[in-house]
C-alpha positions as CSV (number, residue, x, y, z in Angstrom):
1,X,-26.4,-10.2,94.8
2,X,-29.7,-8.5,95.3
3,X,-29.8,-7.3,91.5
4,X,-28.8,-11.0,90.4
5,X,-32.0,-12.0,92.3
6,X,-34.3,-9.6,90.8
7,X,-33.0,-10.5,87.4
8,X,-33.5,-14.8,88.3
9,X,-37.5,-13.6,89.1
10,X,-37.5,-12.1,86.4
11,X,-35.9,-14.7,84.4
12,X,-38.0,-17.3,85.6
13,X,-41.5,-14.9,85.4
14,X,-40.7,-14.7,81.5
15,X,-40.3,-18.3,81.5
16,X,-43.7,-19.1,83.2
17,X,-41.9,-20.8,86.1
18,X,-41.5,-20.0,89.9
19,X,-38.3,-20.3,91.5
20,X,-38.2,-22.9,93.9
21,X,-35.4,-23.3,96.6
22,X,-31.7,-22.3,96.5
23,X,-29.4,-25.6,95.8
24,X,-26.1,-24.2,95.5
25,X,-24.1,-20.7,95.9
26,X,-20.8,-20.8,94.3
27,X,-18.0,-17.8,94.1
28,X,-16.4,-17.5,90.7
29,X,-12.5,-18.4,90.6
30,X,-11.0,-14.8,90.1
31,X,-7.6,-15.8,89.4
32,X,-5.6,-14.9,92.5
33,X,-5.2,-18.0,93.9
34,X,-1.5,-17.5,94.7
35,X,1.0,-17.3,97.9
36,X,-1.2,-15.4,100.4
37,X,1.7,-14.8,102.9
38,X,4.2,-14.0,99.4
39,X,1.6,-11.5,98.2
40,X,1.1,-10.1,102.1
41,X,4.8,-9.5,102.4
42,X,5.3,-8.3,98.7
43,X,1.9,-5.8,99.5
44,X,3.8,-4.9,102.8
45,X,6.6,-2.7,101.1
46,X,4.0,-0.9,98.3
47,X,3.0,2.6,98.6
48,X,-0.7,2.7,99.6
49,X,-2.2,6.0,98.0
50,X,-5.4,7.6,99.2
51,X,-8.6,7.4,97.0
52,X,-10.7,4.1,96.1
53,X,-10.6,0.9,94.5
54,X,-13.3,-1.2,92.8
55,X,-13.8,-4.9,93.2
56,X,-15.5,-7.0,91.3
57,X,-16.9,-10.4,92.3
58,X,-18.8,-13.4,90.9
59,X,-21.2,-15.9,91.9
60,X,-23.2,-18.4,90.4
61,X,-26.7,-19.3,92.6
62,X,-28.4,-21.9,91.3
63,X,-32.4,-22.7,91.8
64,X,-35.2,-25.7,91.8
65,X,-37.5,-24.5,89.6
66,X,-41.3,-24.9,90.5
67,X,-43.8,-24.9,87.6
């Protein structure tokens, strides 16, 4: 989130404009928006190997823009 702020000032710098106040935060849909307890369960009887996983989230923040 802190890199999507530096690029909005930036943005807005470009543009000649200030940002003004935060009016809305918003998480993007990803998709998985199935049976939590089914996919518990289901996750429950898989193999969990060591090592890492990446995640990947989005959101959309949206400004008042102050000349």
């Amino acid at each position: 989130m802190e890199d999507a702020l530096a690029k909005a000032h930036e943005l807005a710098q470009a543009a000649g404009v200030q940002l003004g106040k935060i009016t809305s935060i918003e998480e993007a849909d990803t998709g998985r928006s199935g049976n939590r307890r089914l996919m518990s369960a289901s996750a429950a009887a898989m193999p969990v190997e060591p090592g890492t996983s990446e995640v990947t989230a989005g959101v959309t923040i949206t400004f008042e823009i102050d000349d």
